[in-house]
C-alpha positions as CSV (number, residue, x, y, z in Angstrom):
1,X,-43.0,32.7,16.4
2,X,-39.5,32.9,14.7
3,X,-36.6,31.6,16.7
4,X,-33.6,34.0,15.9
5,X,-30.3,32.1,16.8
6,X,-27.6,33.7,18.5
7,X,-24.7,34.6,15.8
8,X,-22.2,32.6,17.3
9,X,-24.6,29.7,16.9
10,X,-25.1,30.7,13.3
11,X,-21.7,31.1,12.5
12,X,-21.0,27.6,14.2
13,X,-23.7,25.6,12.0
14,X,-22.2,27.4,8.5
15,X,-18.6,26.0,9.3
16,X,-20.2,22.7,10.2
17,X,-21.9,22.5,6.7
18,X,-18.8,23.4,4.9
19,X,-17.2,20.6,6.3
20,X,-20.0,18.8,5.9
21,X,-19.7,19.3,1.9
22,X,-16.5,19.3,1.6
23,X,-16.4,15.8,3.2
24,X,-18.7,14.1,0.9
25,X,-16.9,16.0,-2.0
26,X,-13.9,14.0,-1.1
27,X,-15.8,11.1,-0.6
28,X,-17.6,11.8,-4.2
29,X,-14.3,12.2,-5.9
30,X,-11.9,9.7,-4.1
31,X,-15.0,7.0,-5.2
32,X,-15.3,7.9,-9.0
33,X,-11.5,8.2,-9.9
34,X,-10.8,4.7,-8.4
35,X,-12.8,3.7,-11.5
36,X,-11.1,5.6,-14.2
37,X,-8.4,3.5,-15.8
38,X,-5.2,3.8,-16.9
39,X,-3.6,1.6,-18.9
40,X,-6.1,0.5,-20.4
41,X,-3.9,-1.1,-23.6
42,X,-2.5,-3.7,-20.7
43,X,-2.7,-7.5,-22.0
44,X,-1.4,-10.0,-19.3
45,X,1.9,-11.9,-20.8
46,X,1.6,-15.6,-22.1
47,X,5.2,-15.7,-22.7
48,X,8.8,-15.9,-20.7
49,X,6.9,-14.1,-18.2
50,X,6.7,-13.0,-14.6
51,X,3.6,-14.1,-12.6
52,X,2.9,-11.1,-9.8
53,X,0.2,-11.6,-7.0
54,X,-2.1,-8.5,-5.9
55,X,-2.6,-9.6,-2.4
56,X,-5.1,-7.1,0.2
57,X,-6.1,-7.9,3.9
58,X,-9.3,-6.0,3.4
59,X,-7.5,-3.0,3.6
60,X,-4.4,-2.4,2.8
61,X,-2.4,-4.2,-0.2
62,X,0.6,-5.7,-0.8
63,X,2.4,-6.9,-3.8
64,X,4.0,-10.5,-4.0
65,X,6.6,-11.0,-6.1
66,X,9.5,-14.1,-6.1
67,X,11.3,-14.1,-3.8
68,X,14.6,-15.0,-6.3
69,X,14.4,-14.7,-10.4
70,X,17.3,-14.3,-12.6
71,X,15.9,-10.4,-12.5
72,X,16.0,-10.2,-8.5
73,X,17.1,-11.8,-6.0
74,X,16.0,-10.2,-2.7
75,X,17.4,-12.4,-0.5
76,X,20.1,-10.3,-0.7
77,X,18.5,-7.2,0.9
78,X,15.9,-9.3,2.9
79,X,16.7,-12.2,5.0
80,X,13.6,-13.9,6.3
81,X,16.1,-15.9,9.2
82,X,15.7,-12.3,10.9
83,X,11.9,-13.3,10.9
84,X,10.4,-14.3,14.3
85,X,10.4,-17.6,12.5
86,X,13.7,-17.5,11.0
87,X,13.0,-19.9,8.8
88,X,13.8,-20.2,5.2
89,X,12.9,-22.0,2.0
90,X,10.0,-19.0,1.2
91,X,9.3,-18.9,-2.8
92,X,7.5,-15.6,-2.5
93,X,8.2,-12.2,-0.8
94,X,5.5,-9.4,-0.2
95,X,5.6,-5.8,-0.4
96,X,3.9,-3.0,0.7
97,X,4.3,0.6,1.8
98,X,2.2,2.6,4.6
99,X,2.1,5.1,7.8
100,X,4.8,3.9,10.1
101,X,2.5,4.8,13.3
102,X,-0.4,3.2,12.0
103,X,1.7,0.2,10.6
104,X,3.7,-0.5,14.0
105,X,1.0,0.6,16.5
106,X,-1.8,-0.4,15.3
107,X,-2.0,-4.6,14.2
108,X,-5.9,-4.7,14.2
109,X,-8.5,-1.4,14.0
110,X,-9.3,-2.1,17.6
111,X,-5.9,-0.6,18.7
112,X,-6.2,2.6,16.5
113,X,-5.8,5.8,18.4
114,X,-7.1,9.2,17.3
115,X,-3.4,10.4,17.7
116,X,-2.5,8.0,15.4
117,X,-4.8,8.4,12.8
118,X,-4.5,12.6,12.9
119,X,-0.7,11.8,12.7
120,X,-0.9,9.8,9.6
121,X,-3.8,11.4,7.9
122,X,-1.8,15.0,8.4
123,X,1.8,14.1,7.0
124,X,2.9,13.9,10.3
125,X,4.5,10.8,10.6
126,X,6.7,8.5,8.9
127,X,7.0,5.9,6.6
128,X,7.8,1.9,6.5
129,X,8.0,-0.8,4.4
130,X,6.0,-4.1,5.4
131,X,7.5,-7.6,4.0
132,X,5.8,-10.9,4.3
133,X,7.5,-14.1,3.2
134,X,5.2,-16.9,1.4
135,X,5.2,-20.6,0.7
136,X,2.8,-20.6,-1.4
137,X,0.3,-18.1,-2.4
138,X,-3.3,-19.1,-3.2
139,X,-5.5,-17.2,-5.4
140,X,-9.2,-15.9,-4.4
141,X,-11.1,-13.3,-3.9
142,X,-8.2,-11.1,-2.5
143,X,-5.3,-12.6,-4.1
144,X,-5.5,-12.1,-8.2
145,X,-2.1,-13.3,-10.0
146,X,-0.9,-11.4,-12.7
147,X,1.5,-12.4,-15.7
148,X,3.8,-9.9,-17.0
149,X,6.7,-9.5,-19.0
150,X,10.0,-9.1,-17.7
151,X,10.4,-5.3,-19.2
152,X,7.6,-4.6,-16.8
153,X,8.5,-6.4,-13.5
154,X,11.7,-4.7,-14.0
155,X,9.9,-1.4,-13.8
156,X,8.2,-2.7,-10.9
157,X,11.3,-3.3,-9.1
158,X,12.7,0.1,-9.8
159,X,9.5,1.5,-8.4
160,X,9.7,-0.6,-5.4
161,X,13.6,0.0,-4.9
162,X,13.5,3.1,-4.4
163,X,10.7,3.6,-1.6
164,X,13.0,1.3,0.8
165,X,15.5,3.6,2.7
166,X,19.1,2.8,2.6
167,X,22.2,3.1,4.7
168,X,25.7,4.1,2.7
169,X,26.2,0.8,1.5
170,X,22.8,0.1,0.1
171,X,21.2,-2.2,2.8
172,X,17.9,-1.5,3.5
173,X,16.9,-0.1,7.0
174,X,15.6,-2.9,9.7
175,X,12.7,-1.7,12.1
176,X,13.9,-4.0,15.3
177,X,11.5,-6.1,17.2
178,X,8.9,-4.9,14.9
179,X,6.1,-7.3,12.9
180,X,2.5,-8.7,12.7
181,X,3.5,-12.6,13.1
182,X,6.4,-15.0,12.5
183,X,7.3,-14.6,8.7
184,X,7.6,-10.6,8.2
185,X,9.7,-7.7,8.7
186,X,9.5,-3.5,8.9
187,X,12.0,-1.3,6.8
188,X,12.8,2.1,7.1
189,X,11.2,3.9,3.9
190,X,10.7,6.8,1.8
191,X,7.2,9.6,1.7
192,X,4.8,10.3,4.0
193,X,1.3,9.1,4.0
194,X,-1.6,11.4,4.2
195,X,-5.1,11.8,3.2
196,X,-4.6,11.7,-0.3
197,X,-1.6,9.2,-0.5
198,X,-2.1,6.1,1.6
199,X,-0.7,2.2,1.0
200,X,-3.0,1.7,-1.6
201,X,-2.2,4.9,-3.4
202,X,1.5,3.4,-3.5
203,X,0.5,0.3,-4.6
204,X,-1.3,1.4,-7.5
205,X,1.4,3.8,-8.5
206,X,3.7,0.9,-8.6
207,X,1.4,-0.8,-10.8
208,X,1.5,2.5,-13.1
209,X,5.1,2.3,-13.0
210,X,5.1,-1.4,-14.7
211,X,2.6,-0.3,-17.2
212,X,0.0,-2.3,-15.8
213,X,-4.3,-1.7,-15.4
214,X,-4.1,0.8,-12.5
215,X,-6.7,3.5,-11.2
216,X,-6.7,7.0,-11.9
217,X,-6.4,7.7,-8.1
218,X,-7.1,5.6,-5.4
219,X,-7.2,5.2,-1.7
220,X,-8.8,2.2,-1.2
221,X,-8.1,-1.9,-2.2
222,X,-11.0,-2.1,-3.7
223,X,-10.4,0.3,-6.7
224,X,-7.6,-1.7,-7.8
225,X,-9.2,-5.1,-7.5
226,X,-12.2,-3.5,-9.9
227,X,-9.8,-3.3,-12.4
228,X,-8.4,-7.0,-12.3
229,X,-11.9,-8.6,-11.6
């Protein structure tokens, strides 16, 4: 005996395999164009150079940079004695951008709320800037060091630059009371994440900006870490 379904029903299960496709679409696409290069022509620098570190949690990456060269010196926008810590003596200073809500609410996956993720996935919420001060930074699995030359950590920095919001007088924007451990700090920034630009999207884009092996597109850590395996 055929089972005619009621047209509500119907109706209910089409919508539900739209979705259905057009999640593994995404899922398809955001997958193959982490693995489309760009740059491809990049050679790391053996000369006056600028060593870099791609750093990632698992997650979400950051970029480390020194904390003072003759190009920067950021100890002029970021003082790590307003670290819990408030120590100093740090050689290295990391970077990253992400969703303010999911940045400041939500320290490990365990304390993610559905609010939160809707909010950031949506454009809903704002930005901020995550910065980490190092000792020392040891290479591995998730921490690849880079050499570049100083034209391109120069475009780096621009990149970089300009996601931190600023005040009048060109300080950069402290989040108060606001970070993961001792040694880091939140900043006001610039953009919105979403579901197609997310900390890892900025980080690759800053890597496009200094010329360097990036992905197409990316979401995810892993697709830039392919391309520096």
């Amino acid at each position: 005996m055929k089972i005619k379904l009621p047209k509500l029903l119907k109706t209910v299960f089409k919508y539900m395999l739209i979705v259905l496709l057009g999640f593994i679409t995404y899922v398809l696409v955001i997958t193959a164009v982490a693995y489309i290069p760009v740059n491809t022509d990049f050679e790391a620098c053996t000369e006056d150079c600028v060593d870099v570190y791609l750093r990632s949690n698992g997650v979400h990456t950051d970029l480390v940079l020194p904390l003072t060269s003759e190009l920067k010196d950021w100890t002029t926008h970021l003082d790590s004695k307003k670290t819990k810590g408030g120590k100093t003596g740090f050689k290295y200073v990391g970077i990253g951008w992400g969703d303010k809500g999911f940045y400041l609410d939500t320290p490990t996956w365990g304390d993610l709320t559905a609010k939160t993720a809707f909010n950031a996935l949506f454009y809903l919420s704002s930005s901020a800037m995550h910065v980490t001060f190092y000792t020392e930074m040891i290479e591995g699995e998730r921490c690849k060091k880079v050499s570049i030359s100083k034209a391109q950590y120069l475009k780096m920095l621009a990149f970089m630059e300009s996601s931190f919001q600023t005040t009048a007088s060109s300080a950069y924007i402290l989040i108060p009371n606001a970070s993961y451990g001792k040694n880091d700090l939140f900043f006001e920034a610039k953009g919105r994440y979403s579901l197609f630009y997310t900390c890892n999207t900025w980080t690759n884009n800053c890597l496009k900006a200094a010329d360097m092996k990036a992905c197409l597109w990316t979401l995810f850590d892993k697709g830039i870490f392919y391309h520096y395996q």
